[in-house]
C-alpha positions as CSV (number, residue, x, y, z in Angstrom):
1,X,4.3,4.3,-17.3
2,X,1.0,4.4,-18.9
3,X,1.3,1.3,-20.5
4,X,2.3,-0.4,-17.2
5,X,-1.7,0.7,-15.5
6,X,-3.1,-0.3,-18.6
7,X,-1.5,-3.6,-18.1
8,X,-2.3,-3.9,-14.4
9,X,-5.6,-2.5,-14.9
10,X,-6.5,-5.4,-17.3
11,X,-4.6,-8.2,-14.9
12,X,-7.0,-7.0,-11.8
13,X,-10.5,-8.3,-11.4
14,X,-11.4,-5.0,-8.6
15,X,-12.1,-2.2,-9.8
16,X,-9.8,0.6,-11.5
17,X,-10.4,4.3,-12.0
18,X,-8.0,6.0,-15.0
19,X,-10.1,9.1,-15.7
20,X,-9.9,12.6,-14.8
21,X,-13.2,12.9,-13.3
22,X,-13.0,9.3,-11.7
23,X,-10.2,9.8,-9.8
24,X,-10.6,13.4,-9.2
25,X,-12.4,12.7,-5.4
26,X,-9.6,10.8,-4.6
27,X,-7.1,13.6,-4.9
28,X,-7.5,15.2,-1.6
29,X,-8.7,14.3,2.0
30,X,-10.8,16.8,4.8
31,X,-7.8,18.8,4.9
32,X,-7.9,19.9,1.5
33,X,-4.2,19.4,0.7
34,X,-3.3,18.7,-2.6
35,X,-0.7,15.8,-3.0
36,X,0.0,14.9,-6.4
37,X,-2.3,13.0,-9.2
38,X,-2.3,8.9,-9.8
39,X,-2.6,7.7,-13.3
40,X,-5.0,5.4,-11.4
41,X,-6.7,4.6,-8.5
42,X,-7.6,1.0,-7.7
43,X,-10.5,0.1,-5.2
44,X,-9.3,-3.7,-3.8
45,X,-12.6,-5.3,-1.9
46,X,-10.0,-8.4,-0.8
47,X,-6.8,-8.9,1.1
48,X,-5.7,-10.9,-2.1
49,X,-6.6,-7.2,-4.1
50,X,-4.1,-5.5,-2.4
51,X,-1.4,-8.1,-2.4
52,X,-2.1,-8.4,-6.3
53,X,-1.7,-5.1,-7.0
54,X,1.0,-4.9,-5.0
55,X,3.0,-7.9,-6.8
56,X,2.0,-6.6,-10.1
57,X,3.0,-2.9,-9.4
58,X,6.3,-4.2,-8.0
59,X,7.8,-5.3,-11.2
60,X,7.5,-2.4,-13.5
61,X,8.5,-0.5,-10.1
62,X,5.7,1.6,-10.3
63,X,4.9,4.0,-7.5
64,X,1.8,2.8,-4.7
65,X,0.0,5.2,-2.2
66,X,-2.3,3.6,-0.2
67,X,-5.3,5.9,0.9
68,X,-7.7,5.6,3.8
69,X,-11.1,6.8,4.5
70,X,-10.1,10.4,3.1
71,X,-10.9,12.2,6.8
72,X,-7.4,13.8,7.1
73,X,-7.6,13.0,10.6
């Protein structure tokens, strides 16, 4: 599987996190529940982002969790 996010990481033009420390903020919201650790974490700025990653995660049938603002709310 990690040769499937380097692969979309490289066919994205937003940007991609793949490190420990990168994606570590992204791990929990307000409520401080841990829920499980990406191998990536990919910021899209455009509509066309998301449906991109979307399409290119699709095909290797790798997993997607969408985040929002991190509140927990």
């Amino acid at each position: 599987m990690t040769s499937d996010i380097t692969t979309l990481t490289a066919s994205l033009s937003c940007p991609a996190l793949t490190s420990e420390a990168e994606i570590a903020p992204y791990l929990t919201d307000a409520s401080q529940a841990a829920s499980g650790h990406p191998l990536a974490v990919f910021l899209p700025r455009t509509r066309a982002d998301v449906s991109a990653i979307l399409r290119l995660a699709s095909a290797p049938q790798l997993p997607v969790s969408v985040r929002g603002a991190g509140t927990g709310l």
